[in-house]
N, C-alpha and C positions, 0 to 999 in steps of 0.2 A: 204471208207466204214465205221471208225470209226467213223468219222463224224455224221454218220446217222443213224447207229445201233449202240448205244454206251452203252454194258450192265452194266460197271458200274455205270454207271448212272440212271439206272432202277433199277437192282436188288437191291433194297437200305431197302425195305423192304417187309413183307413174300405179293402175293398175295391173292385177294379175292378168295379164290377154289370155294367158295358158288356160287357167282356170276358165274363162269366157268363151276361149274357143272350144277346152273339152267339153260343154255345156252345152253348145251350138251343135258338134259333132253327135253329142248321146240324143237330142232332141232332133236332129236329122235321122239318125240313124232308127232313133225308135218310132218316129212316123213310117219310115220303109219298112219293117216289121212289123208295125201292127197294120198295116194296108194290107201287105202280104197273110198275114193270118187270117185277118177279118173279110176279106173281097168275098171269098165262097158264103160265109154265115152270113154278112148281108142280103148280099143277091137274093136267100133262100129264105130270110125272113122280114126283109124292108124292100125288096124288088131293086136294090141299088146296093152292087161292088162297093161305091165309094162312101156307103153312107156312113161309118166309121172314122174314112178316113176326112171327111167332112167336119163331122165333130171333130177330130185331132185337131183341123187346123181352127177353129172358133175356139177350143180352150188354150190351143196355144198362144193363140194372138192375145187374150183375155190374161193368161198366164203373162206374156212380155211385159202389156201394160202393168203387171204386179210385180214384174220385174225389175224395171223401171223406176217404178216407186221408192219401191225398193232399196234401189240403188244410189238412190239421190234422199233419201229421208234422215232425214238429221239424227241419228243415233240418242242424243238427248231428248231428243223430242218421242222417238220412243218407250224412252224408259218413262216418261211419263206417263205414256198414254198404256202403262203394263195393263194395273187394275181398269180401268175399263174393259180394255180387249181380252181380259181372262174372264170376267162376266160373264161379257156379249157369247166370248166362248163358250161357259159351261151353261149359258141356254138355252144355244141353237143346240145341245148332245139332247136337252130334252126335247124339242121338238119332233123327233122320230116316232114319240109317242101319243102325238096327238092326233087323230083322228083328223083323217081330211086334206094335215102334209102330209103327216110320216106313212112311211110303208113301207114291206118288206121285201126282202128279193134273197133268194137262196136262204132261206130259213131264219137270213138275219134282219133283226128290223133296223137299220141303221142310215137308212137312207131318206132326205126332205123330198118332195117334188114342189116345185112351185113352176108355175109359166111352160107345162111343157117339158122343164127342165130337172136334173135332179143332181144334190151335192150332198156329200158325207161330211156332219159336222166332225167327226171324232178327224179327218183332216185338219181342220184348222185348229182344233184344241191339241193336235202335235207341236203345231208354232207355236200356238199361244201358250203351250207352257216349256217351249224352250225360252221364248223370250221371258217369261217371269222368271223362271230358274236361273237363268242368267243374270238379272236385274236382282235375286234375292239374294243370292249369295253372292253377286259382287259386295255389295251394302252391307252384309253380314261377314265379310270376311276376315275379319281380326274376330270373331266369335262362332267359329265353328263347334268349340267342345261346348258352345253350349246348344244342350238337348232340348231343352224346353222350348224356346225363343228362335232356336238356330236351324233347329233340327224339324222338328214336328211341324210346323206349320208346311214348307213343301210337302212334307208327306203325307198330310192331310191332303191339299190340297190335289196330289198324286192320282193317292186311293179314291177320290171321290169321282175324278176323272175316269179315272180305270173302271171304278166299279158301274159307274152309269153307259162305258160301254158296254162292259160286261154283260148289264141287264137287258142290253139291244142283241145279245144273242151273239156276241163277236168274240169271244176271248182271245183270239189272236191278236185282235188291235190291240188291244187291254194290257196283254202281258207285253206287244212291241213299245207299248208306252211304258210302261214300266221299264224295261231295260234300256229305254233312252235314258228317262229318268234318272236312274240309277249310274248312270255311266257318268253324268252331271254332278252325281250328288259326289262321285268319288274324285274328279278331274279337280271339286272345287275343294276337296280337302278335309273334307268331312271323316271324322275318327272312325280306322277301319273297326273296333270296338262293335261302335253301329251297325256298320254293313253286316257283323257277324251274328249280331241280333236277329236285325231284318229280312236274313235269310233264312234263319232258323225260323221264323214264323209264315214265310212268304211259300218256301218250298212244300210242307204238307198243305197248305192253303191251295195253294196250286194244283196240286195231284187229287187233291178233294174235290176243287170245281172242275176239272177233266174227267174223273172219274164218277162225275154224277148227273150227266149229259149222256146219251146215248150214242150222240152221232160222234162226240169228241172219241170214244171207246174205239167205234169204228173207225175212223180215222186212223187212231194208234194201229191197229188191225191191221186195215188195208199198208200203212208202212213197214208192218213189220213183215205178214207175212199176204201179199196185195192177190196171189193165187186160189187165194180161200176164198173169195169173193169176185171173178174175172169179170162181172157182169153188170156189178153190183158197185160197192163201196172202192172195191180195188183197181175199177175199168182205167179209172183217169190217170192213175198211179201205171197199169201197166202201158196204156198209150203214150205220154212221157217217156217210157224209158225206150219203147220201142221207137219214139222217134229222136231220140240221143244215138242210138244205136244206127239207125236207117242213115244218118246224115255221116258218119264213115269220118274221112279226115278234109274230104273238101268239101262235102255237103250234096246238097242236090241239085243248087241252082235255086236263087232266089225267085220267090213264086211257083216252083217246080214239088214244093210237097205236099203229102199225101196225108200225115196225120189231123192237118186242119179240117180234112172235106172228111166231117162226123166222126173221124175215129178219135177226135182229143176232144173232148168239151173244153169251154170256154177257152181255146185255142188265144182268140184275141186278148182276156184276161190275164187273169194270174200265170197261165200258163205257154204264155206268149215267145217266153226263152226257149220252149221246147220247139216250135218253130224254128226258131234260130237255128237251136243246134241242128234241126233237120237238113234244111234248107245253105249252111253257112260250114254247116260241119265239126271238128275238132279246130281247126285254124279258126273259124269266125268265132266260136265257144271263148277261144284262147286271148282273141281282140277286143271282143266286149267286155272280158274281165278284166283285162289291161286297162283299156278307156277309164272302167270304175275305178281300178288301181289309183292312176292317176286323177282323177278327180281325188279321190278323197285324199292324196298325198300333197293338192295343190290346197285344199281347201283348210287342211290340220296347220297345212305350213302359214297359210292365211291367219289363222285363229292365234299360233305361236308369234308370229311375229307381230298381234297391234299392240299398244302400247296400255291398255288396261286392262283390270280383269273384265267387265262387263261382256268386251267387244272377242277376249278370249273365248271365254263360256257361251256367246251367243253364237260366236263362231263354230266353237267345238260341237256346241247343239245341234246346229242344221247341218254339218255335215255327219255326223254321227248317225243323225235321222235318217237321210237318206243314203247314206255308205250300208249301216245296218239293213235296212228296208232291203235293199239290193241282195245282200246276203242272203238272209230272210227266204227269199225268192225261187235263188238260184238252188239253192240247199233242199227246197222244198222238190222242184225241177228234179236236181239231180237223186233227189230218193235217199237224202241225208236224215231230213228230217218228215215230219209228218205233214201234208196239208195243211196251212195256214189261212189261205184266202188274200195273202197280202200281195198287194203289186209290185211290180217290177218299175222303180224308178223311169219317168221315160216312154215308158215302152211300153208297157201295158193300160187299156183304154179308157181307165178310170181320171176324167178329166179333173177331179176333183184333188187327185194324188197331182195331176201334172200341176195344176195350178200351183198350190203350195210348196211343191218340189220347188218350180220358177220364181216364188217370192224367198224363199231361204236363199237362192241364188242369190239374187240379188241383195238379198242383208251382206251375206258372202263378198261378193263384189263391194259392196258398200266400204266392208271392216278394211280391203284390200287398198283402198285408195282414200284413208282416212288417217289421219295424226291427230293420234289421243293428244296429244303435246300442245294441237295449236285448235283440233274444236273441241274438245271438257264436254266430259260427259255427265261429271256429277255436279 
């Protein structure tokens, strides 16, 4: 066990609490919002308000112990353990298609059930290829121009990622792993040359698998113009806005709104911040984006200041993941962009996103209160 929980080699110096505490605050705050969205849809479909916020608190607890771990897990002993856990990763993304676990829900199949219970592998294959990216190109870092050796091999292993969600009917997941990915590939220094390649082939790739999907069309549709279909494709997009709009500048009063009880779908889900804004207002809109603000300004500064690259890039990765994710969300909420199905860090009920969000934390916390200098990573 020394081996793998080694606290001299972390306690090296004081941790980020900032960082610990905005993390405690978003994970308080997003239990309080999704109990308030969810209480009416329970009641109406499990006979229990709290049943919701029940499961919050079992994967948050489940979450801590992986935070935990987390936090105390010897960063060496990680980087060992990459190739296994990139595996174990890209075979739980097949299991969705096996008969018996896998199943669908909203037209994507992306979900295991086992015990009762059910988790999204394309979550954990987030981590596990922030922590290989991290672990590849620190190793490789005196050979970035090279293409062969240097290059391709993430990116293989990227696409194959992407594209097995892809074929779980999710392209939203697909393409947020990709632009984590890509966010990695450029922090770690990889020849903008490439990037200019890999755009050039990625962007009509992209527009071809959007525009060869029907519901993806409507989507675009519904955001562009959401009126043409009020009933239909556009309802969910115009209930959002109408409740951005309802919640004014101080809101309505927690528990006090009206778009959850059947005029939002998936209120408790992805669409969880529009509650907020209902309910919290312009001023609560404005402090949840601050709270994020600050996480990912405690968490970059975390990643800039450890003492190698690994703990950089591993850094850089899960905050990226989830600062992104966050964006992603509110962008979708606010009528920036089109429907994505992604959650809301936090806050939205997909325990599967908290858990993982909670174990990046704690890598996070881990890089915070570690000295490359005195525990060696390579």
């Amino acid at each position: 066990m020394r081996n793998i929980f080694v606290a001299e080699k972390v306690d090296t110096r004081p941790a980020d609490l900032v960082f610990l505490g905005v993390m405690v605050l978003l994970a308080g705050l997003g239990a309080a919002f999704l109990f308030s969205s969810s209480y009416y849809y329970g009641e109406q479909k499990f006979g229990d308000s709290y049943h919701f916020l029940i499961k919050r608190g079992v994967f948050l607890l489940a979450g801590s112990v992986g935070f935990l771990i987390a936090s105390r897990l010897s960063l060496a002993v990680l980087r060992k353990m990459v190739a296994p856990f990139l595996l174990f990763s890209g075979i739980s993304l097949l299991l969705p298609f096996v008969p018996g676990i896998g199943g669908e829900l909203m037209g994507a199949k992306r979900w295991v059930f086992l015990f009762g219970n059910s988790f999204q592998p394309s979550e954990l294959a987030k981590l596990a290829l922030v922590v290989y990216l991290a672990h590849f190109f620190s190793k490789k870092k005196d050979r970035l121009d090279d293409l062969v050796n240097t290059v391709l091999p993430p990116l293989i292993i990227t696409a194959l990622f992407a594209f097995i969600i892809y074929s779980q009917n999710d392209f939203s997941t697909a393409f947020f792993l990709i632009s984590v990915s890509a966010a990695m590939f450029f922090v770690s220094g990889v020849k903008l040359s490439y990037f200019f390649f890999l755009i050039t082939a990625i962007v009509p790739l992209g527009a071809m698998l959007i525009f060869t999907k029907e519901h993806r069309v409507q989507r675009i549709i519904a955001f562009l113009q959401p009126e043409l279909d009020p009933v239909g494709t556009g309802y969910q997009v115009i209930a959002a806005r109408d409740a951005l709009e309802k919640g004014g500048f101080m809101g309505v009063g927690l528990g006090q709104g009206t778009e959850k009880i059947g005029g939002l779908p998936e209120a408790h889900s992805d669409f969880v911040f529009a509650v907020l804004a209902e309910e919290a207002g312009l001023l609560g809109v404005l402090a949840i984006i601050t709270v994020f603000i600050i996480f990912a300004v405690r968490g970059y500064g975390i990643a800039l200041k450890s003492g190698d690259s690994f703990s950089f890039l591993l850094g850089f990765g899960c905050v990226t993941a989830i600062f992104l994710q966050a964006l992603f969300n509110l962008a979708v909420v606010a009528g920036l962009v089109p429907a994505t199905g992604i959650p809301l860090p936090f806050f939205s009920s997909g325990g599967s996103s908290l858990m993982i969000t909670l174990v990046m934390c704690g890598l996070l916390y881990n890089i915070s209160r570690t000295d490359s200098k005195q525990g060696g990573f390579w």
